[in-house]
N, C-alpha and C positions, 0 to 999 in steps of 0.2 A: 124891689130895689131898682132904683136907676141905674143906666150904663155906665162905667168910668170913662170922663173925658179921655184923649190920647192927649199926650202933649207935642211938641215938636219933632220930640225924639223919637218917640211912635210914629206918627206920620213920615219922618225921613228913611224910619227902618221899613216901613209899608213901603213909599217908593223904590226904593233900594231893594227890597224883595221882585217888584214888577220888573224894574227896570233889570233884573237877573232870571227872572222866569221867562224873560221878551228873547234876550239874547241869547239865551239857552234852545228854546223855541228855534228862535234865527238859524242857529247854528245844526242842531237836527233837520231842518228844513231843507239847508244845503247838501248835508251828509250824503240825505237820500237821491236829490238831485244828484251830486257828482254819480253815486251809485248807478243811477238811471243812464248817465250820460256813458260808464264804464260800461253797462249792458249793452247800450246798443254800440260802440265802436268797433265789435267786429260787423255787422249788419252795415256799418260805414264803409268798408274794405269790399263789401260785395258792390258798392256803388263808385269803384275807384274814380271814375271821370270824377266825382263829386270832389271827391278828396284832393283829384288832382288840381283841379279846379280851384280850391280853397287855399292849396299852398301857395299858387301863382298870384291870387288874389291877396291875400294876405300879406304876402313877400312883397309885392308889388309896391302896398299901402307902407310899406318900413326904409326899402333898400336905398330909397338916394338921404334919407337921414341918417338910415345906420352908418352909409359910406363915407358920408360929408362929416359925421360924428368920429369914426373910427379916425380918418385923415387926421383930423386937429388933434382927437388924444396922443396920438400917434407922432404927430410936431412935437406939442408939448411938453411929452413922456419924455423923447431923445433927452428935449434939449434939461427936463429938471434931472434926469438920471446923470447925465452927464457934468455936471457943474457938480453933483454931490458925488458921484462916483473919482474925478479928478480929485478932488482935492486928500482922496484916500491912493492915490495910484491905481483905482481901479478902473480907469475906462477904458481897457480893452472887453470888459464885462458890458461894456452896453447892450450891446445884441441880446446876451440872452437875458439880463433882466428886466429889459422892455418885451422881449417876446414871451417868458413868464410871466408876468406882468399882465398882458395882455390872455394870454390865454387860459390860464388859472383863473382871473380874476375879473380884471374889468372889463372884456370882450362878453361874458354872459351876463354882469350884472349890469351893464350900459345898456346893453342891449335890450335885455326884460324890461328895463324902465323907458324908454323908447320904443319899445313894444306895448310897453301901456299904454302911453301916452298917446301913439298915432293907433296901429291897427285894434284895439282893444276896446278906446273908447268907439271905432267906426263899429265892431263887430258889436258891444251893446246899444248903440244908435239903430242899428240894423234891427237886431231882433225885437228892439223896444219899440221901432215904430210899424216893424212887422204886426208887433199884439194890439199897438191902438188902433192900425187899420185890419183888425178883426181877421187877418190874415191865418195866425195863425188859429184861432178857431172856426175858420170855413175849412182850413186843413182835417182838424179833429169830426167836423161833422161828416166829411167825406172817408173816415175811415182810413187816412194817413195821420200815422204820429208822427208829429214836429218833432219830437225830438231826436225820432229816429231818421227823418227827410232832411230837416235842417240845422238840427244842432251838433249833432254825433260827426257831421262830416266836417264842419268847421272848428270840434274841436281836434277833430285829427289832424287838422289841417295847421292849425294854429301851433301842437307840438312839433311838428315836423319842420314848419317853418321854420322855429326858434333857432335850431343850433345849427341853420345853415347864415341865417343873421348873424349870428354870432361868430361863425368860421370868415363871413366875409368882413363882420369887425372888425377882426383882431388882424386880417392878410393885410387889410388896406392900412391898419395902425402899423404896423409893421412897415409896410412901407413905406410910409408916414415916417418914421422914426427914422430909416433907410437914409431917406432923401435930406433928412437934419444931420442927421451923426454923418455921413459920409460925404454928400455933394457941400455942407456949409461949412459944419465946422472939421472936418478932413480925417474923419475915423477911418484907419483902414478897411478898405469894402471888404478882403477875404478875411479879414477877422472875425466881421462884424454877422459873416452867415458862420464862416468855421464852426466859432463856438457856439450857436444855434444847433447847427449839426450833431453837434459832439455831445450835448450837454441839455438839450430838449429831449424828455422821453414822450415817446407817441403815445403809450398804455398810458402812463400818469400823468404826465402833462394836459396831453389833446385829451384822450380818452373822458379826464374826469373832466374837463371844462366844455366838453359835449353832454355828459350827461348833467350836469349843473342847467346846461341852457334846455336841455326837455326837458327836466322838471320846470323850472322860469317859464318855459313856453305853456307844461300844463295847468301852474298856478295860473298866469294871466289870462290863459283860454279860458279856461274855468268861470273863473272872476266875471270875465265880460257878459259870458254867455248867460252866467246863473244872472246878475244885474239884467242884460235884458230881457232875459224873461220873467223876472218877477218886479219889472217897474210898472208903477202906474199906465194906464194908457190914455195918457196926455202929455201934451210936451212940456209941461213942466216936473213932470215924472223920468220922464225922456233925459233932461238937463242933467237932474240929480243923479240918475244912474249913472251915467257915464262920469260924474266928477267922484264916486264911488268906486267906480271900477277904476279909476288912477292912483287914489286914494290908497283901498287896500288892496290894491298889485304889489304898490310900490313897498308897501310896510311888509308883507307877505314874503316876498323878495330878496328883500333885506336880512330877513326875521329867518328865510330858512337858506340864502347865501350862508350866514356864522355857521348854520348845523351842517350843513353838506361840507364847507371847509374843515371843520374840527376833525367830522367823518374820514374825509378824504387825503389830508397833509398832517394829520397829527403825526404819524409816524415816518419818518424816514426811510 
């Protein structure tokens, strides 16, 4: 007997099966890597210079966007909180729901996503042209693992960075918002910290909007590192990885901001 033809719908269910056995693949493929990159990060700590090295470097590659970024939300934020908090009699509340606001909220997720964008795709650019100039395999033939020499210490580096990015987003929005609600349009200045004081808690407030921005910091670390070590090595490998590692930072980001908020302000 002869084969049965497939028809269309056979063929779309054959690709549909690939293209699900590929990203499943993918996705195991990462596991093990984050796993590996998790093994060696204490072996990172024993090379602090490394580490320290990588925060400076990293931080470096963010701080006059994160600050010039924070400043404008920080304009912004005063002046739309304020035209919608007036017209309910509440703008003695400016301060503290520009600096919740800020610290809850858009100070880690602005930040992550401007951490993709500048240090993230530099840190896949790095290690992807690290592989095409065979770097890192004259490392493996000498008997150092790359990922324990130069991956491990830049992703410590890159978590640690994150929620100091993120502490100086949200200071300089704050002051940002400062300089609108009180020197322009004439919010009282001792109100405007008063009830920050009064009414900011440091455990739930700061607390979770620190640990929100190290997770952010370890997705996008993550993301870059794993993209450039497993791009092509050529620069048109090179290109694509990094517009990947923006890519899914940015959806990653987003995708586990709603689960850490649910997590962490569901309850009062």
């Amino acid at each position: 007997m002869s084969n049965p033809s497939f028809g269309p719908t056979s063929h779309a269910v054959a690709r549909l099966g690939r293209v699900t056995l590929d990203q499943l693949r993918a996705l195991g493929h990462a596991a093990f890597f984050f796993v590996d990159l998790l093994r060696f990060t204490p072996a990172a700590f024993r090379r602090f210079g490394l580490v320290i090295a990588q925060v400076q470097a990293i931080g470096n590659r963010s701080l006059v966007i994160i600050a010039a970024s924070g400043l404008a939300v920080g304009f912004v934020l005063a002046l739309q909180m304020y035209y919608a908090l007036v017209t309910y009699g509440a703008a003695e509340s400016l301060g503290l729901v520009v600096n919740l606001s800020l610290v809850r909220e858009l100070g880690p997720v602005v930040t992550a996503l401007l951490f993709a964008g500048r240090a993230g795709t530099s840190l896949t650019a790095e290690i992807g042209l690290m592989k095409a100039g065979e770097q890192l395999a004259a490392m493996e033939l000498m008997a150092v693992d790359p990922r324990a020499r130069v991956l491990a210490p830049r992703f410590v580096g890159g978590i640690v960075a994150m929620p100091i990015l993120a502490l100086v987003f949200s200071a300089v929005g704050i002051l940002g918002a400062y300089v609108v609600a009180v020197l322009l349009i004439g919010v009282d200045a001792g109100n405007f910290w008063a009830i920050q004081q009064d009414r900011v808690d440091v455990w739930r407030d700061l607390g979770n909007g620190i640990v929100k921005s190290a997770v952010f910091g370890l997705i996008c670390t993550f993301v870059a590192l794993y993209q450039g070590h497993e791009t092509e090595a050529t620069p048109e490998g090179v290109a694509h990885a990094t517009t990947r590692t923006v890519v899914i930072s940015s959806l990653a980001v987003l995708g586990m901001d709603f689960i850490l908020t649910a997590l962490m302000f569901s309850t009062p």
